[in-house]
C-alpha positions in Angstrom: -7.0 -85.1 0.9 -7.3 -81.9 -1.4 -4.9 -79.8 -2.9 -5.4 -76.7 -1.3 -4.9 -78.1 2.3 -1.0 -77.2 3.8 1.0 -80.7 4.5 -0.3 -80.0 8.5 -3.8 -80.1 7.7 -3.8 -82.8 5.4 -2.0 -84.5 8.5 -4.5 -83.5 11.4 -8.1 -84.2 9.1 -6.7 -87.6 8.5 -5.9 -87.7 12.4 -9.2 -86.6 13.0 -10.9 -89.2 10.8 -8.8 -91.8 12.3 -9.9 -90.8 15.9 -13.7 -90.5 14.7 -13.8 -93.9 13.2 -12.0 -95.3 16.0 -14.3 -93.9 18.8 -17.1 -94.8 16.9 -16.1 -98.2 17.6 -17.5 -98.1 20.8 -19.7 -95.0 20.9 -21.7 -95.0 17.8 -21.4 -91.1 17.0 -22.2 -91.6 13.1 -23.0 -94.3 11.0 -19.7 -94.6 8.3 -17.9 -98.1 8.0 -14.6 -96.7 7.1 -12.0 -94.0 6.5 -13.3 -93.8 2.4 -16.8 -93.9 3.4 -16.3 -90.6 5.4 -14.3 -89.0 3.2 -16.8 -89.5 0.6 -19.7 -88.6 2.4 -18.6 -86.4 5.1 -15.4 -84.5 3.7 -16.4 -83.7 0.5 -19.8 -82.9 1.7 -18.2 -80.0 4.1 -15.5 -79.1 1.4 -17.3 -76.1 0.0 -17.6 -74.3 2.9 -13.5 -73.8 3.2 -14.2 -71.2 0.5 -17.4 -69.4 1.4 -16.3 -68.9 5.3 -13.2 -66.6 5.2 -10.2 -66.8 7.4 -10.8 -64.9 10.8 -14.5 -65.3 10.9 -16.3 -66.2 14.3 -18.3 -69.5 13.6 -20.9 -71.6 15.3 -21.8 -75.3 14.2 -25.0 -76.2 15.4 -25.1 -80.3 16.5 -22.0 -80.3 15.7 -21.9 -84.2 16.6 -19.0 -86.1 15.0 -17.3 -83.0 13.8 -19.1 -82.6 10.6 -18.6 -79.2 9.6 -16.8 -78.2 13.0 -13.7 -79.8 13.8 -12.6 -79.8 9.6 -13.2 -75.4 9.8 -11.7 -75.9 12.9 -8.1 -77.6 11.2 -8.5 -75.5 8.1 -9.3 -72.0 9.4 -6.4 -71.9 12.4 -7.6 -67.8 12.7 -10.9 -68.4 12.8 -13.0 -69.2 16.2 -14.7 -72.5 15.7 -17.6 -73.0 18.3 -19.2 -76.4 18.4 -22.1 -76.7 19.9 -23.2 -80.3 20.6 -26.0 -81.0 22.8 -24.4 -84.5 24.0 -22.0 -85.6 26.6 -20.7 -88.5 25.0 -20.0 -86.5 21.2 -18.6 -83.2 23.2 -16.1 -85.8 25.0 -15.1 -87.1 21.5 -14.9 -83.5 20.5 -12.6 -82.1 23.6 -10.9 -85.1 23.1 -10.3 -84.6 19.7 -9.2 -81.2 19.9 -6.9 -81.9 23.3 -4.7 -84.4 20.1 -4.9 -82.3 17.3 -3.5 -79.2 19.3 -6.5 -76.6 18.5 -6.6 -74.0 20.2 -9.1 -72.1 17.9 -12.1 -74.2 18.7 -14.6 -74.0 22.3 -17.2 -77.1 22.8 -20.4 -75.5 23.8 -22.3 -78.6 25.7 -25.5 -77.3 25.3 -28.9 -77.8 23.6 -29.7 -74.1 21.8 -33.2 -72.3 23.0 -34.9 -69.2 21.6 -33.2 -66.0 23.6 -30.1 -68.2 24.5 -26.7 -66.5 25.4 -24.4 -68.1 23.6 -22.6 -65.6 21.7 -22.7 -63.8 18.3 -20.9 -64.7 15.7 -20.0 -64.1 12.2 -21.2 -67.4 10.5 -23.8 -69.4 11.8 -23.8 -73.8 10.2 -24.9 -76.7 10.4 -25.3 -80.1 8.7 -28.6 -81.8 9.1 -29.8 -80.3 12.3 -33.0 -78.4 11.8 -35.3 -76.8 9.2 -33.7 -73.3 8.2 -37.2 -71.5 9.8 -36.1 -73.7 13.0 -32.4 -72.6 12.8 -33.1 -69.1 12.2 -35.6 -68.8 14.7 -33.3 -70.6 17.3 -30.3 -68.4 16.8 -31.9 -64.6 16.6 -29.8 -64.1 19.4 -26.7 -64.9 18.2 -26.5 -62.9 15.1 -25.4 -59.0 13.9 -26.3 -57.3 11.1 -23.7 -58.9 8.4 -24.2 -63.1 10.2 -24.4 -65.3 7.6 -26.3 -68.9 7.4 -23.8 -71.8 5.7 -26.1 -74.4 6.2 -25.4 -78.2 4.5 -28.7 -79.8 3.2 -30.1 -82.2 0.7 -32.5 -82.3 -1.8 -33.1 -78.5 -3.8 -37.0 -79.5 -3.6 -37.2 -80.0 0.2 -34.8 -76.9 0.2 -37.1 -74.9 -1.5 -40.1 -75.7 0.4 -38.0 -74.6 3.4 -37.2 -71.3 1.8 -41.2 -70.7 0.9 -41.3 -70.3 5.3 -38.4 -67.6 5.6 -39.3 -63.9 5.4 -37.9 -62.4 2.1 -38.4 -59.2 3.6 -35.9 -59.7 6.1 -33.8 -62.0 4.6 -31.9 -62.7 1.2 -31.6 -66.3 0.2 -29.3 -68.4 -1.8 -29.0 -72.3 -3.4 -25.7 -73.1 -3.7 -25.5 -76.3 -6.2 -23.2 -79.2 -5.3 -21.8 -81.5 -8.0 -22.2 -84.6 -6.2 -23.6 -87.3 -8.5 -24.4 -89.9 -5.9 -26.3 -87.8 -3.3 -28.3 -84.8 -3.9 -26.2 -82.1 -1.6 -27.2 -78.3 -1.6 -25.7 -75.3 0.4 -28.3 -72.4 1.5 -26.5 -69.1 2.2 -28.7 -66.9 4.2 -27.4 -62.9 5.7 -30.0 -60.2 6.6 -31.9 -58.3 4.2 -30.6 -54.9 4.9 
């Protein structure tokens, strides 16, 4: 799938695509046809992150629904604690499922739906992949952050991006676009820590 996965982890994000596609058979947890459609859109999408999140870093995927950035840190960050937080039964079954056959046993489900003042945890990296406005996200997860969390979050279009940005305090936090070269979707990476 990409050159700097290990032989294993080429072996269980195919596995995993496999399972996806074949519980969304019967389950509708994302809308993808086939095996090149999610590569395409889903894989590559997440792909960038494998470099900004290091190795050993606590992490948190909000909605983590179909696995998308979750279960792929999850397979490619084996020292890292992955924590997916999905706020349905039927994707957290796929999920625990999922994990049960790939052997992972670096990643919690968190079957929850996340409120202001919640008591989930803090952790070191803080993602997610169309799940909220960044205001939303940030706001949300005060609780679940130190002093050097970070924001990974996987978004569209830099103009929408931007007008998100214009409701974040610059005060209290530093903000960054990260460009993607996709040609056929518009795909954008904000990276958000605390403005010490």
């Amino acid at each position: 799938m990409h050159r700097s996965l290990t032989k294993n982890q080429d072996k269980k994000l195919n596995k995993f695509i496999d399972l996806a596609l074949e519980f969304n058979k019967t389950h509708n947890i994302f809308v993808r046809k086939n095996k090149d459609e999610v590569i395409k859109k889903d894989f590559k999408d997440c792909l960038p992150l494998f470099k900004i999140i290091k190795d050993g870093q606590s992490v948190i995927d909000l909605g983590s629904g179909g696995g998308f950035p979750g279960m792929l840190l999850a397979i490619v960050k084996p020292n890292s604690k992955i924590n997916l937080l999905e706020s349905s039964i039927k994707k957290c079954f796929f999920l625990r499922t999922t994990i049960e056959k790939l052997s992972l046993t670096n990643t919690k489900v968190i079957n929850e739906t996340i409120k202001e003042n919640n008591h989930i945890g803090v952790f070191d990296v803080i993602t997610a992949r169309a799940f909220a406005s960044t205001k939303k996200i940030i706001t949300l997860t005060k609780n679940n952050t130190h002093k050097n969390s970070r924001y990974v979050l996987l978004k569209g279009r830099k103009k929408t991006i931007e007008e998100e940005l214009n409701d974040i305090d610059k005060n209290q936090y530093i903000c960054e676009i990260i460009e993607q070269d996709t040609k056929k979707y518009e795909r954008n990476i904000i990276l958000i820590k605390k403005n010490e």
